[in-house]
C-alpha positions in Angstrom: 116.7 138.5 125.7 116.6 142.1 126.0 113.8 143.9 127.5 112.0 146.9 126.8 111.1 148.0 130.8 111.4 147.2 133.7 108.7 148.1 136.8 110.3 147.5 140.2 107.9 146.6 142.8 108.5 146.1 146.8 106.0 144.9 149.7 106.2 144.1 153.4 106.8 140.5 154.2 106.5 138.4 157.5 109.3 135.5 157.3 109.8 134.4 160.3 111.8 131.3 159.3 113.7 132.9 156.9 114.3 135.9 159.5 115.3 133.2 162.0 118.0 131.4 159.3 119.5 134.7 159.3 120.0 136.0 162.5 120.3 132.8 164.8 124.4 132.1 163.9 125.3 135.2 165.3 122.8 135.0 168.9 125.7 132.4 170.3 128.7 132.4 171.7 130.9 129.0 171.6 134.1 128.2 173.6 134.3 131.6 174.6 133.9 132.8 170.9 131.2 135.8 170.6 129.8 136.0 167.3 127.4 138.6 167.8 129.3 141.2 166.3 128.2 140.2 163.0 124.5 140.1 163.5 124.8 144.1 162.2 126.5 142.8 159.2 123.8 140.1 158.0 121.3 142.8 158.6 122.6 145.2 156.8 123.3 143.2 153.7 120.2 142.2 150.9 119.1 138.2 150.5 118.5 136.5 147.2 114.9 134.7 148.1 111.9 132.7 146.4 108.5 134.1 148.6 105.1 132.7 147.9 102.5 135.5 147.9 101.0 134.0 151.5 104.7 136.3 153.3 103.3 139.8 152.0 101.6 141.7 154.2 101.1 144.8 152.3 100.3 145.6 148.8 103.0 145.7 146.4 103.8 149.5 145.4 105.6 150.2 142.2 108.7 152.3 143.2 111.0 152.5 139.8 110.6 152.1 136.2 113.7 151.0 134.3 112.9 151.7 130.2 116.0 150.4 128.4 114.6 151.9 124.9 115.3 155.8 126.4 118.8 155.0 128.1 118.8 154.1 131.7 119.5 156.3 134.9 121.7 153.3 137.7 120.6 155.1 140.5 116.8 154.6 141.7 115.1 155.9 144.6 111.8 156.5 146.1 109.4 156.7 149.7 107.3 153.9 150.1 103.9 154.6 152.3 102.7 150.7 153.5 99.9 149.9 154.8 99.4 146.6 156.7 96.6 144.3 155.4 96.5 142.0 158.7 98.1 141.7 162.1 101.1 140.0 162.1 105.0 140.1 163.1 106.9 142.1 159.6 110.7 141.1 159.3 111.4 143.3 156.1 110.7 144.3 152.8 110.3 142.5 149.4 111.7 143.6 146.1 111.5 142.2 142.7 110.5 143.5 138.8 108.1 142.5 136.4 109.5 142.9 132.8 108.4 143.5 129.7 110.3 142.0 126.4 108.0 142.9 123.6 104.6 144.6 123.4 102.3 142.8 126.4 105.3 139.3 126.4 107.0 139.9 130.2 107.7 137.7 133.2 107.0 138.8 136.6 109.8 137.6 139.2 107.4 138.5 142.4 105.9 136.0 144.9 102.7 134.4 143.1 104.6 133.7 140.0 106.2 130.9 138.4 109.9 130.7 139.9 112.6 131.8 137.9 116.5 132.6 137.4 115.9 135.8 139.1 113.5 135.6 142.6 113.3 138.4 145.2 115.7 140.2 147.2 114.5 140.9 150.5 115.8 143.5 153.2 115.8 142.8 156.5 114.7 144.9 159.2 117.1 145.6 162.3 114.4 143.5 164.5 110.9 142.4 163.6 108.1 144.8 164.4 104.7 143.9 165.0 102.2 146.0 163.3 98.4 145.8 163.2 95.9 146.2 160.6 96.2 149.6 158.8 98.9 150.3 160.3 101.1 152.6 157.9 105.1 152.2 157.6 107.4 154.6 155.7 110.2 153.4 153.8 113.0 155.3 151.7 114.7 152.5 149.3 117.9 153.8 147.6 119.8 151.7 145.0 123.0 153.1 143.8 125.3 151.6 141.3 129.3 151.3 142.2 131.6 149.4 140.5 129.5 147.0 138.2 127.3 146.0 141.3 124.5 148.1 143.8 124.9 149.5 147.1 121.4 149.0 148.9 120.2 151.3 151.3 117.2 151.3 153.0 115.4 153.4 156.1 112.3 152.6 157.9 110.1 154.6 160.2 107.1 153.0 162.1 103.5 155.0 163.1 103.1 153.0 165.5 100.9 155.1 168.6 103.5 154.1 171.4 106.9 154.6 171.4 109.0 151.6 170.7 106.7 151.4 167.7 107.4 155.1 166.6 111.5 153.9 166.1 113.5 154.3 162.8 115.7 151.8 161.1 118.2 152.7 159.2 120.3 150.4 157.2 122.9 150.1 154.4 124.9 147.5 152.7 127.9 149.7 153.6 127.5 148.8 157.4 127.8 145.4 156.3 131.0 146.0 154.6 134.4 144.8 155.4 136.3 147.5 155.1 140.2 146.7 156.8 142.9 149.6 157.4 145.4 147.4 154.9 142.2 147.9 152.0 141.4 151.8 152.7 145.6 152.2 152.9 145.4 150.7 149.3 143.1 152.7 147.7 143.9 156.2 149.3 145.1 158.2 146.4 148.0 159.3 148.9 149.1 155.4 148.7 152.5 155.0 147.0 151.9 150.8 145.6 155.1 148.3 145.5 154.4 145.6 143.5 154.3 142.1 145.8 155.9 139.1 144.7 153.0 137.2 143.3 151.8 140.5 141.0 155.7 140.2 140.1 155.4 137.1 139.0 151.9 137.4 137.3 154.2 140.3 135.2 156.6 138.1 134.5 154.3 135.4 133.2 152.4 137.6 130.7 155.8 139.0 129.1 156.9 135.3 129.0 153.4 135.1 126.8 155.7 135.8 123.4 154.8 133.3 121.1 157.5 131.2 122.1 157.1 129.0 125.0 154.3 126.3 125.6 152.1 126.8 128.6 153.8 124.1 130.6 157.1 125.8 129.9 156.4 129.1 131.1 154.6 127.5 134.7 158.0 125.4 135.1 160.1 128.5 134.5 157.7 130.5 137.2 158.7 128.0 139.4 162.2 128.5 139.1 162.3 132.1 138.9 159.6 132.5 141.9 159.6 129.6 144.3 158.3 131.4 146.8 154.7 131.9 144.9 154.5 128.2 143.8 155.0 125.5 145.5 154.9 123.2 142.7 154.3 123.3 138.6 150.8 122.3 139.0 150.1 125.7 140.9 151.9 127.7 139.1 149.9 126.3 136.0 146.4 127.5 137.1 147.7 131.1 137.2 149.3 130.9 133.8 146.1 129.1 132.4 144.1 131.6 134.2 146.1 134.7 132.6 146.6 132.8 129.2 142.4 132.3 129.3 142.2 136.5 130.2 144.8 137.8 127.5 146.4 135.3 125.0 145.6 135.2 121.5 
C-alpha cells in the first residue's frame, strides 16, 4: 500500500539493556584478542528496535514530513531542541513515522503502538549521559540517500551546567564503515579494472545462455572450462541458477 505522507518523529530514550547488548562484546579482550576497536563502529551505526513508550524520556518532536503525492526530496534534516521529562541515564535517540494511506487511515510505528513490520531505529549515543528534569539537549539528525540505502548522521550537544555535561557527540554511519585500501583502489576513477577469473567465468556463463544448452550443461562445461572457480558441478550450478534467475528469458 502506498501512502500519502509520511511524519517522521524522534525522542530521547533510556535503554539501558539494549545499550548494554550493544556495547558489552567489544569491552573484552579474550586470549590476548582486543575487540575494543570496534565499540566506535557499533556506535556509529543505526539499530532496528521495538520500544514500549515507558524508554522515552522526552516528547516526541516531529522533524520531517515525507508527502509522496508532491514528489519526494531523499535527503532530510533538521535540529531537534529536547527537553527531559524526568531524571534518568539517556543512551540515544528514537526515530520512527506515522503514516498516512488515505484521508485519516495511517499506522503509527512509534513506541505505544501496536508492533509492526517496521519498528524504530534508534541511535546510539557515544556514552550514556545523565540528564535531569528540564534539562535541554540539541540534536542535528541528517538522513542522506546513497546508493538505494541512507547514510545516518547524527550530532549531539548537552546543556548540561558542568563541564563533562557541556560535551558534543558527534556520529555517522560512515565511521562505522568498512572501508579497505583494496575497496577505495576499486572505485577510484584512476583504477584501470582486470576482470578476475570468477567474473570471467560469470561472462562466460551468460554467453553460454543461447538457447541451446540446458542449465546442467552449461554448469558442467563451467567446470571444465574453469576448475579453479568450482570445485564441483553442484557449485557451479548455484551461480548459473543464480544468473539464469537475474537474466534469462
Amino acid at each position: 500500500m502506498i501512502p500519502t505522507t509520511d511524519k517522521l518523529f524522534a525522542a530521547l530514550a533510556s535503554v539501558p539493556e539494549y545499550y548494554e547488548q550493544i556495547v558489552s562484546p567489544w569491552q573484552d579482550s579474550f586470549d590476548g584478542v582486543r575487540l575494543s576497536p570496534m565499540l566506535k563502529r557499533a556506535l556509529n551505526s543505526t539499530c532496528s528496535v521495538s520500544f514500549d513508550e515507558a524508554k522515552l524520556i522526552s516528547a516526541p518532536l516531529e522533524w520531517g514530513s515525507l508527502d509522496y503525492q508532491r514528489g519526494v526530496q531523499g535527503r532530510v534534516g533538521a535540529e531537534l531542541r529536547f527537553r527531559a521529562l524526568r531524571n534518568d541515564l539517556v543512551h540515544g535517540v528514537c526515530l520512527w513515522f506515522e503514516t498516512t494511506l488515505f484521508e485519516k487511515f495511517g499506522y503509527s510505528t512509534g513506541p505505544g503502538h501496536p508492533n509492526n513490520v517496521y519498528g524504530q531505529l534508534f541511535l546510539p549515543w557515544c556514552q550514556p549521559a545523565r540528564l535531569d528534569a528540564g534539562e535541554e539537549v540539541l540534536v542535528e539528525l541528517h538522513a542522506d540517500p546513497v546508493g538505494g540505502s541512507y547514510i545516518w548522521r547524527w550530532r549531539t550537544r548537552f546543556s548540561g551546567k558542568n563541564q563533562e555535561a557541556r560535551r558534543t557527540f558527534s556520529q555517522s554511519m560512515m565511521e562505522g564503515a568498512r572501508f579497505s585500501p583494496d575497496v577505495l583502489r576499486r572505485r577510484s576513477t584512476e583504477f584501470v579494472p582486470k576482470t578476475s577469473p570468477l567474473g570471467q567465468a560469470e561472462s562466460w556463463v551468460l554467453q553460454a545462455m543461447d538457447g541451446t544448452m540446458s542449465l546442467q550443461a552449461i554448469a558442467d562445461a563451467a567446470v571444465a572450462n574453469f576448475p579453479k572457480c568450482f570445485r564441483n558441478s553442484q557449485e557451479a550450478l548455484e551461480l548459473v541458477s543464480a544468473l539464469s534467475d537475474k537474466f534469462a528469458l
